[in-house]
Every structure is written in structure tokens, then in C-alpha cells.
Kinemage of the C-alpha trace (Angstrom):
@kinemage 1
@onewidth
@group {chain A} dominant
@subgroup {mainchain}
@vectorlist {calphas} color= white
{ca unk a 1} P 47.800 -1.401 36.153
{ca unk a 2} L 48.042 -3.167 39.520
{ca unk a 3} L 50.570 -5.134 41.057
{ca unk a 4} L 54.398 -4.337 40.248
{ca unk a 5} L 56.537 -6.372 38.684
{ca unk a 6} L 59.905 -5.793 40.176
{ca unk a 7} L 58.488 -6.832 43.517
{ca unk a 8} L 57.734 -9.879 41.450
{ca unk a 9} L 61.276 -10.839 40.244
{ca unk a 10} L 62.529 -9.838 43.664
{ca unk a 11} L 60.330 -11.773 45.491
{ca unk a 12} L 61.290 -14.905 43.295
{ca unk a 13} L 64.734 -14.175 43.795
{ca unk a 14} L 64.375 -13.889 47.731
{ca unk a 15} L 62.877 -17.196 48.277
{ca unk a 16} L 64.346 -18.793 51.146
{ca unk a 17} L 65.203 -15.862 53.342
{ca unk a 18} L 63.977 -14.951 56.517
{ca unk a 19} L 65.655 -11.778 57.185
{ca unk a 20} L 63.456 -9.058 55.734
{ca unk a 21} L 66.230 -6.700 55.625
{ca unk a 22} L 68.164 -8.851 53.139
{ca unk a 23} L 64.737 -8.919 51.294
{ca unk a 24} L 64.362 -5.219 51.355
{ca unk a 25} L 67.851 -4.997 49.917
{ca unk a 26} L 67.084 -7.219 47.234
{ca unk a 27} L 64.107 -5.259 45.948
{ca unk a 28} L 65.883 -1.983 46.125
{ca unk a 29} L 68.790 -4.249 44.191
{ca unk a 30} L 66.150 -4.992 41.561
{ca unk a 31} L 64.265 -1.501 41.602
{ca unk a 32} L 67.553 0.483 41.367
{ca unk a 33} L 68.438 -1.496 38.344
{ca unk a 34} L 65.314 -1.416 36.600
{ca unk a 35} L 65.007 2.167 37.565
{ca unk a 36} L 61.769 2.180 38.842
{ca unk a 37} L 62.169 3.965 42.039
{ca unk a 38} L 62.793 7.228 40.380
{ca unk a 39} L 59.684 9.715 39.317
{ca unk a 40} L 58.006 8.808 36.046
{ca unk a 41} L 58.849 11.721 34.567
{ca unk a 42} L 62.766 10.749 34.918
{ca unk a 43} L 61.569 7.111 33.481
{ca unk a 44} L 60.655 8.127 30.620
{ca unk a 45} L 63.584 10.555 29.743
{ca unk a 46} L 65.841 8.125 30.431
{ca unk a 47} L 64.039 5.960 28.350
{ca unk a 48} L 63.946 8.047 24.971
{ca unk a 49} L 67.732 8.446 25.650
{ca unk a 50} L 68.352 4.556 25.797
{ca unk a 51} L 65.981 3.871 23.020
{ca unk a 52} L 68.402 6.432 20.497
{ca unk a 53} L 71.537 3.980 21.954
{ca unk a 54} L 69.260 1.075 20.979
{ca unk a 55} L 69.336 0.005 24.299
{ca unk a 56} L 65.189 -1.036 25.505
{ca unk a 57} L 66.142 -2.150 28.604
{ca unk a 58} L 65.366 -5.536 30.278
{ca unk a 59} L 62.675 -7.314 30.164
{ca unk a 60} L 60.971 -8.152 33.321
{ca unk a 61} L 58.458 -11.167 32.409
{ca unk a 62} L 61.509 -12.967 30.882
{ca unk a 63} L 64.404 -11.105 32.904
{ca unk a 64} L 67.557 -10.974 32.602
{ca unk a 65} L 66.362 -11.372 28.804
{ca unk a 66} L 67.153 -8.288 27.186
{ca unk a 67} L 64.056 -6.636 25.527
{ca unk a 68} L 66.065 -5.768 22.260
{ca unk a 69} L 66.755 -9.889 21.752
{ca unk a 70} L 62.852 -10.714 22.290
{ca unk a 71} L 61.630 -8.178 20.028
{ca unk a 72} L 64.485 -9.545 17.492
{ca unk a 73} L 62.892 -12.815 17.941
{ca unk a 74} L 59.375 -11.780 16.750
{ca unk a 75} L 59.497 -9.383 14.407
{ca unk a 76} L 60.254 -11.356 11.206
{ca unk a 77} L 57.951 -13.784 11.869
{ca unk a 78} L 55.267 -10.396 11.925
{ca unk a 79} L 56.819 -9.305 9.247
{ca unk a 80} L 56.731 -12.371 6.969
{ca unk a 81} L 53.430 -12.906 7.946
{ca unk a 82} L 51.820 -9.398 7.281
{ca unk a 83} L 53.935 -8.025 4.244
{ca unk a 84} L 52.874 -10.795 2.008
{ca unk a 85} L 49.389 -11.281 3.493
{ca unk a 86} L 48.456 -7.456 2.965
{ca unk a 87} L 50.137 -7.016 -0.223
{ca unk a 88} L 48.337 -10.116 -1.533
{ca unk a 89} L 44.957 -9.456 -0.265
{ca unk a 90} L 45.151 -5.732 -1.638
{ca unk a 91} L 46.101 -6.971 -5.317
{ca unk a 92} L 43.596 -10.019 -5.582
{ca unk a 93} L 41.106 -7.406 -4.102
{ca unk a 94} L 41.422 -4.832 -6.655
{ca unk a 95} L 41.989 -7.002 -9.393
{ca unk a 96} L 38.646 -9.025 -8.679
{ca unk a 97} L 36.695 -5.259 -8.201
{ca unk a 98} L 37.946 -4.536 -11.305
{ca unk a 99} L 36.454 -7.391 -12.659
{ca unk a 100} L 33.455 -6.966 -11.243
{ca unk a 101} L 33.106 -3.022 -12.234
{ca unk a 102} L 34.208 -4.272 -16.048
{ca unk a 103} L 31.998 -7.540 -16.039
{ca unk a 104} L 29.097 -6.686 -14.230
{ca unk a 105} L 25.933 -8.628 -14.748
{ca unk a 106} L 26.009 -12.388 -13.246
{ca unk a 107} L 29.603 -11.616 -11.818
{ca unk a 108} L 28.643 -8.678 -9.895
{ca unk a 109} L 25.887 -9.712 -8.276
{ca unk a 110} L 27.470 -13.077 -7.150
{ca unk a 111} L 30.561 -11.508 -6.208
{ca unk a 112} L 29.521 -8.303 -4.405
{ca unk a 113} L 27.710 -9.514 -1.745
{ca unk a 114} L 30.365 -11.987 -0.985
{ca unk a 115} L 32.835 -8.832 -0.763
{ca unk a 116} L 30.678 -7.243 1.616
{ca unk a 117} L 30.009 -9.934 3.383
{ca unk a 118} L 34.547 -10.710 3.755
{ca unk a 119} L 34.728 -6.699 4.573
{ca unk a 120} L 32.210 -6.629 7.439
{ca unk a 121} L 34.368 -9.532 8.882
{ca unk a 122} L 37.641 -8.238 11.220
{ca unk a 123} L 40.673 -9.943 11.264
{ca unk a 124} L 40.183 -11.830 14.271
{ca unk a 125} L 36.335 -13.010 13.628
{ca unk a 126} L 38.130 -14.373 10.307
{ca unk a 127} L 40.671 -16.216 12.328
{ca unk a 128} L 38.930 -18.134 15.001
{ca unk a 129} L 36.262 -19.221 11.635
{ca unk a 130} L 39.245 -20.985 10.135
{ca unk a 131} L 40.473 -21.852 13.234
{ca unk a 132} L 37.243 -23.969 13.827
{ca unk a 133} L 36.732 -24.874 10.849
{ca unk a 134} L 40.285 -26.276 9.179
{ca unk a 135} L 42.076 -26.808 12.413
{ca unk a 136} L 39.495 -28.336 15.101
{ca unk a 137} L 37.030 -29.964 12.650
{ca unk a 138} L 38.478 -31.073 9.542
{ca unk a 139} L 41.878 -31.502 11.038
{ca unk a 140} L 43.397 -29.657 7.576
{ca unk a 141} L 46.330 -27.421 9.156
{ca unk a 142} L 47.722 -27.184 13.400
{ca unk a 143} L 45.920 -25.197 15.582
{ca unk a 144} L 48.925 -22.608 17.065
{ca unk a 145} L 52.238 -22.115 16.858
{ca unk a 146} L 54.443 -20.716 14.523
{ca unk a 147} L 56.209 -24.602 13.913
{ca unk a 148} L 55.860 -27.973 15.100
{ca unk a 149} L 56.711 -27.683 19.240
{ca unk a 150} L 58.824 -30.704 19.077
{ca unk a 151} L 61.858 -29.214 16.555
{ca unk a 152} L 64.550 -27.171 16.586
{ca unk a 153} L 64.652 -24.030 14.515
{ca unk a 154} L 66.556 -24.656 11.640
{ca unk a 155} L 66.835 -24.803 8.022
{ca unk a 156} L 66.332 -28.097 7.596
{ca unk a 157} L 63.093 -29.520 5.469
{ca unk a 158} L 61.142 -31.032 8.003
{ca unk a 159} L 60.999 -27.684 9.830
{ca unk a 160} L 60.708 -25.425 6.502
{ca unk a 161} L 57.676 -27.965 6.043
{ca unk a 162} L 56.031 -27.530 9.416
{ca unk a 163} L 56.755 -24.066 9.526
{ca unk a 164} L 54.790 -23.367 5.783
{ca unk a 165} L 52.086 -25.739 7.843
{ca unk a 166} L 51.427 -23.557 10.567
{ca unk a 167} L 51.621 -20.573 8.270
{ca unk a 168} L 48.286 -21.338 6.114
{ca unk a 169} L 45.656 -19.919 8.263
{ca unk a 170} L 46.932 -16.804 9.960
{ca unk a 171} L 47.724 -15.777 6.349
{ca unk a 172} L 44.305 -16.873 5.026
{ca unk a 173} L 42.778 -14.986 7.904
{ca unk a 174} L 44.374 -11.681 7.108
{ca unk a 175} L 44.308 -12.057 3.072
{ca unk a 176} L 40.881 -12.713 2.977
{ca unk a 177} L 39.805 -10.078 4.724
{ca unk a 178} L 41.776 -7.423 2.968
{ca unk a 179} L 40.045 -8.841 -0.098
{ca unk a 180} L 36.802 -7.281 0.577
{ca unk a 181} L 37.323 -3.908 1.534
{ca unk a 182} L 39.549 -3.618 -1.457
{ca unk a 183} L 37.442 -5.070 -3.802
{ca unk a 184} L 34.476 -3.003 -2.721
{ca unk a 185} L 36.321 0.501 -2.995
{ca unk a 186} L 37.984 -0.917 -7.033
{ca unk a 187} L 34.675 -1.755 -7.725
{ca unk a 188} L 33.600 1.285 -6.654
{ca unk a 189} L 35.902 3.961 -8.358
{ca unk a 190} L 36.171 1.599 -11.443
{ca unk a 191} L 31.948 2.396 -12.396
{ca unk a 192} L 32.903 5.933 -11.730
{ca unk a 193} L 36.057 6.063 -14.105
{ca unk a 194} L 34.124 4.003 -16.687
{ca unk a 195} L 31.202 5.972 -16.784
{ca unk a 196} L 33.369 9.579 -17.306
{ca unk a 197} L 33.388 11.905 -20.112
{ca unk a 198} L 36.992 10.900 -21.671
{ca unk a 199} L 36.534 7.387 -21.587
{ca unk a 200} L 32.745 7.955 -23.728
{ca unk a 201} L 34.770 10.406 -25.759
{ca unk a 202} L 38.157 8.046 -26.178
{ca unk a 203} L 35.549 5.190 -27.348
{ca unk a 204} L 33.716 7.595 -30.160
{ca unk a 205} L 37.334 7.936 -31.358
{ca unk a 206} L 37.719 4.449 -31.890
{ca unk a 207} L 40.122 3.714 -29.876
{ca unk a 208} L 40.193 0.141 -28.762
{ca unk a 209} L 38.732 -0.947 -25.737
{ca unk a 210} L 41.831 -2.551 -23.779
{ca unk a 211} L 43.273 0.677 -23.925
{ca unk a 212} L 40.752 2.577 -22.548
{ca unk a 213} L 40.220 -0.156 -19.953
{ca unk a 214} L 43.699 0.094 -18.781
{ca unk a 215} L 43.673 3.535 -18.300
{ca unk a 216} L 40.364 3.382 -16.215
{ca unk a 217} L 41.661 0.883 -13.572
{ca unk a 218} L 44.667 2.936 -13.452
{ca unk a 219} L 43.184 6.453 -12.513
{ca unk a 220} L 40.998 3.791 -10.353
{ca unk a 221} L 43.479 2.162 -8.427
{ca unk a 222} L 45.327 5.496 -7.443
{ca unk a 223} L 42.683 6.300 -4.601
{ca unk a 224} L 43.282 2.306 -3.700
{ca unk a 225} L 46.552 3.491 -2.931
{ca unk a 226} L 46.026 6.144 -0.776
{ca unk a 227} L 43.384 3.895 0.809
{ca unk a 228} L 45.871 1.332 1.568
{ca unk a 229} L 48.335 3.348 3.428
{ca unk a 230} L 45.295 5.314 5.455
{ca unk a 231} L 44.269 2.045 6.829
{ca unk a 232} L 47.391 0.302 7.387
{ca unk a 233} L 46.970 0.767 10.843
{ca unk a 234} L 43.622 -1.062 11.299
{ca unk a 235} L 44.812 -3.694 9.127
{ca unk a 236} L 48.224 -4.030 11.197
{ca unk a 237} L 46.159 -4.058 14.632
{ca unk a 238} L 43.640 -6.657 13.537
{ca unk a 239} L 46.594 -9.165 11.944
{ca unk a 240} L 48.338 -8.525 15.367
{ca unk a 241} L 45.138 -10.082 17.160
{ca unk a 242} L 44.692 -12.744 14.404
{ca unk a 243} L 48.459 -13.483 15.582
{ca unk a 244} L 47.122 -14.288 19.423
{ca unk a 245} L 44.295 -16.200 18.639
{ca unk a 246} L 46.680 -18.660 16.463
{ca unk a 247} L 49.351 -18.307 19.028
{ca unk a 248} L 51.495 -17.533 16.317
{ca unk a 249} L 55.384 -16.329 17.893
{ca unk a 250} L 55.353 -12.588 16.051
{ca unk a 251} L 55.056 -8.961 17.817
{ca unk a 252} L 50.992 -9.702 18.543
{ca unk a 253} L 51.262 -12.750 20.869
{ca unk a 254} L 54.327 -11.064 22.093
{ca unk a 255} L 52.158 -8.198 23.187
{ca unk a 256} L 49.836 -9.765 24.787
{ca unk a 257} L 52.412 -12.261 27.324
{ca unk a 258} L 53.988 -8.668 28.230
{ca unk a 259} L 50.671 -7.188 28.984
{ca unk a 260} L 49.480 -10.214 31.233
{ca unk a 261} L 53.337 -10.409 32.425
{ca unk a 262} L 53.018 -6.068 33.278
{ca unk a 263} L 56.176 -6.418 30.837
{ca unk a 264} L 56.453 -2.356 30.442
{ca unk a 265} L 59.670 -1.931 28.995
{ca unk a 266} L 58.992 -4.668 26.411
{ca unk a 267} L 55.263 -3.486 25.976
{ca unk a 268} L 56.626 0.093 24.974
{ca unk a 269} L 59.233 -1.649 22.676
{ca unk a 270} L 56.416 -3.705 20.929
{ca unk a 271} L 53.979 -0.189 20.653
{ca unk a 272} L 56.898 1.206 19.556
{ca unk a 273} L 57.937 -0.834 17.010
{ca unk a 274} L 54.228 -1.155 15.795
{ca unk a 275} L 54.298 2.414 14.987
{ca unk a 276} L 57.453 2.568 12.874
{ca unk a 277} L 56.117 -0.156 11.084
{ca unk a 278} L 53.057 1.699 10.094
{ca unk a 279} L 54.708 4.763 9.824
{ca unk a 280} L 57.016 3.596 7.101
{ca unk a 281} L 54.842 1.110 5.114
{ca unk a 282} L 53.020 4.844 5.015
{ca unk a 283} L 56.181 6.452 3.333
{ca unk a 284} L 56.313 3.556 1.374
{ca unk a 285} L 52.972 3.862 -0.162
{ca unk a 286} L 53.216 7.829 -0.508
{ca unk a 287} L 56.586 7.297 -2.385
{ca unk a 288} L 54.654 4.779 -4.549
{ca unk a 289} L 51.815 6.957 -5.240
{ca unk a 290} L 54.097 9.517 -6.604
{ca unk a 291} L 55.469 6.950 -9.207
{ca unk a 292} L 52.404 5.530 -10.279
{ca unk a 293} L 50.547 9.024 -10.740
{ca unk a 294} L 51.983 11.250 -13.399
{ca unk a 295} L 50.581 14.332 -12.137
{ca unk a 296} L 52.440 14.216 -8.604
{ca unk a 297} L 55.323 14.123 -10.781
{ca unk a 298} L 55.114 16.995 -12.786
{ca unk a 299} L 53.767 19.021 -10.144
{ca unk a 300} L 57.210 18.253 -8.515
{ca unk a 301} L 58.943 19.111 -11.282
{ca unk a 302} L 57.686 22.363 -11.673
């Protein structure tokens, strides 16, 4: 990336003076601090080490504002936004493609299209639609922000309100999308389960149809599962863009002001932070899977 940053901060700081060896001295002040002026390969080791200390360095877009306090800053609001967004979008998804595996006739065939219509759609293309349409034309929720710009952070009920306010569309944006990849892939595995030999065979038993039906969606929903935690990335990366278009203060908008600000230290924090996100909703899910599917467990326990 062009241009360097401490030469920025330095050259800010030097304002006013003539002498350019008290501006040299400033920048190697600045460099030597930020350690920039040793090789890369020494950058980076010192890095991993600092990282393990929980130390990510300074930021230099917002300096002297540690990294470790901005990241702090907009990581719950990422996480409050995406946790509930995802999980919600994945259940209302599968329970609606079970509905439409189970119901079929007039239901599927007014439903399904819609589903592949809402899973074609990325995160963002869903975000700037309800941007335009609830927030510029009907007027029906703000247009950024993560609360009103003239309060105070605080627990109080006018900011609780505003904050609830603001929240509506990127969570919209990221639940309804969800919806239509899950739905398609229930809907999916739900025909296939129906149509198998034990549920024909279960049914010339007599036994009762809610029964059989609950089994289905369950063997269904265990490659749902799986699904979910293979494309928690993609779903991460496209809320975190959904976050930037509605300006909204979590890890995605944070991202992006260290990218334009060539903010490296705190643009490794937020990539790194990304990852363990993903990585561990992933365990998550695994450790779920296990639960839900007998035969991981008695494969374990033999």
C-alpha cells in the first residue's frame, strides 16, 4: 500500500518547525516506537510475541489510542449484531423449508422462488435495498449509526430506544438473507428424508405421522448444521460489509477507517479477531453436531 503512516503522525506532530533535523528526529522518534524501521521479518515476530501478552500495539489512525481499547469498543456491537441475526435467520430458514418440503403444493411454489430469489441476494445488496427503501424513502428507521449522534452512551431509555432504532435494518439485512440459503438446503434434504425407505416402512407400521415427521426434519437438519458452520465465514464477511454500508460502529466499519487510515496494526487486530470468531462459532457448531446426532456419539463411545 502506498504512503506510510508514521511519516503521517510525525509530520502532524512537527508542524511548526523549520529545522529539518528536529523533524528527522521526530520521525525516527515515531518510527522507533512503532517499530517500523526494523525488517519485516522482525515486525512480525515481534508482533506474534505481543499479541500472546495481549498487547496489539498502537494504533496509528487514532494514535496514541491503543489498538486493544478500539477493538474493545467494536466488537460487541459485531457481536450483538451477528450472533442473533445468524442464529435467527438459520432457524426461521429451516423451519419455513421444512414447511415447504412437508406442505408442498400452493406453499411451495409461492415460497420457493421467493427463497431463491433472498439466497441469490448478498448481504450487502440486501442492505443498501432497505437502506433505500425504509431509511431514505419511507423515513421508517435512521440511516447509520449504531445510536442517535447527539447522546451519550448509557443505559438510560432514550438511548436503549435509539440504539434498538438503529439496530432494525442491519439485522433485517443479514437475517433475511440467511433465510434463503437455509431454507433452500431444509427444503432440500427434507424431500429426500421423506421420500426414504424407513419413513414408507415406519408409515405401513402405523405409526403416526408426527412422529415420523419429527424424525425426518431431524436426520434433515443435521447436514444444516454442518452447512452452517462451513459457511460461517461468507456469512461473517458479508454482515461485516452490511456493517459499512449502515455505518454501523462494530469490527466491519472499523475495518474499513483502518484500511483508508493504512491502520496496520489495528487492521491485523480486526483480521485477526475475525478469524477467531469464525474459528470458534466452528467449534461451536461441531460440538453441537455431536449432541444432536446420536451416531457421533456412540462412535465416540466405542
Amino acid at each position: 500500500m502506498p504512503g506510510n503512516p508514521v511519516s503521517a503522525i510525525a509530520t502532524q506532530t512537527a508542524q511548526g518547525l523549520t529545522d529539518a533535523t528536529a523533524i528527522q528526529k521526530v520521525y525516527a522518534e515515531y518510527a522507533e516506537s512503532f517499530g517500523v524501521n526494523k525488517p519485516i521479518y522482525q515486525q512480525f515476530f515481534i508482533w506474534i510475541v505481543n499479541m500472546f501478552k495481549g498487547d496489539l500495539g498502537v494504533s496509528f489512525s487514532q494514535y496514541p489510542r491503543k489498538v486493544g481499547d478500539i477493538i474493545n469498543s467494536s466488537i460487541w456491537w459485531t457481536i450483538a449484531l451477528q450472533l442473533p441475526a445468524i442464529i435467527v435467520g438459520w432457524i426461521l430458514g429451516n423451519v419455513l423449508g421444512a414447511i415447504a418440503a412437508y406442505i408442498r403444493k400452493g406453499f411451495d411454489k409461492m415460497i420457493l422462488p421467493l427463497f431463491l430469489f433472498l439466497s441469490n441476494i448478498p448481504a450487502f445488496g440486501m442492505a443498501v435495498i432497505l437502506l433505500t427503501l425504509f431509511a431514505v424513502k419511507l423515513h421508517l428507521a435512521p440511516t447509520s449509526g449504531g445510536y442517535g449522534f447527539d447522546l451519550i452512551p448509557s443505559f438510560s431509555p432514550t438511548f436503549i430506544l435509539s440504539v434498538l432504532d438503529h439496530y432494525k435494518l442491519p439485522f433485517f439485512s443479514i437475517v433475511l438473507v440467511t433465510i434463503g440459503g437455509q431454507a433452500i438446503g431444509m427444503r432440500s434434504m427434507s424431500i429426500y428424508e421423506l421420500n426414504a425407505d424407513y419413513v414408507k416402512y415406519s408409515r405401513f407400521l402405523g405409526i403416526k405421522d408426527s412422529k415420523i415427521v419429527w424424525y425426518v426434519f431431524r436426520n434433515a437438519m443435521l447436514p444444516q448444521i454442518t452447512g452452517l458452520a462451513m459457511s460461517l465465514g461468507t456469512i461473517v464477511g458479508g454482515a461485516l460489509v452490511a456493517e459499512i454500508i449502515f455505518s454501523y460502529p462494530g469490527i466491519g466499519t472499523t475495518l474499513l477507517s483502518a484500511i483508508t487510515g493504512r491502520d496496520y496494526p489495528l487492521i491485523s487486530a480486526c483480521t485477526l479477531i475475525i478469524t477467531i470468531m469464525v474459528l470458534v462459532a466452528n467449534l461451536l457448531v461441531e460440538l453441537l453436531y455431536g449432541l444432536i446426532d446420536p451416531r457421533i456419539k456412540a462412535t465416540q463411545s466405542d
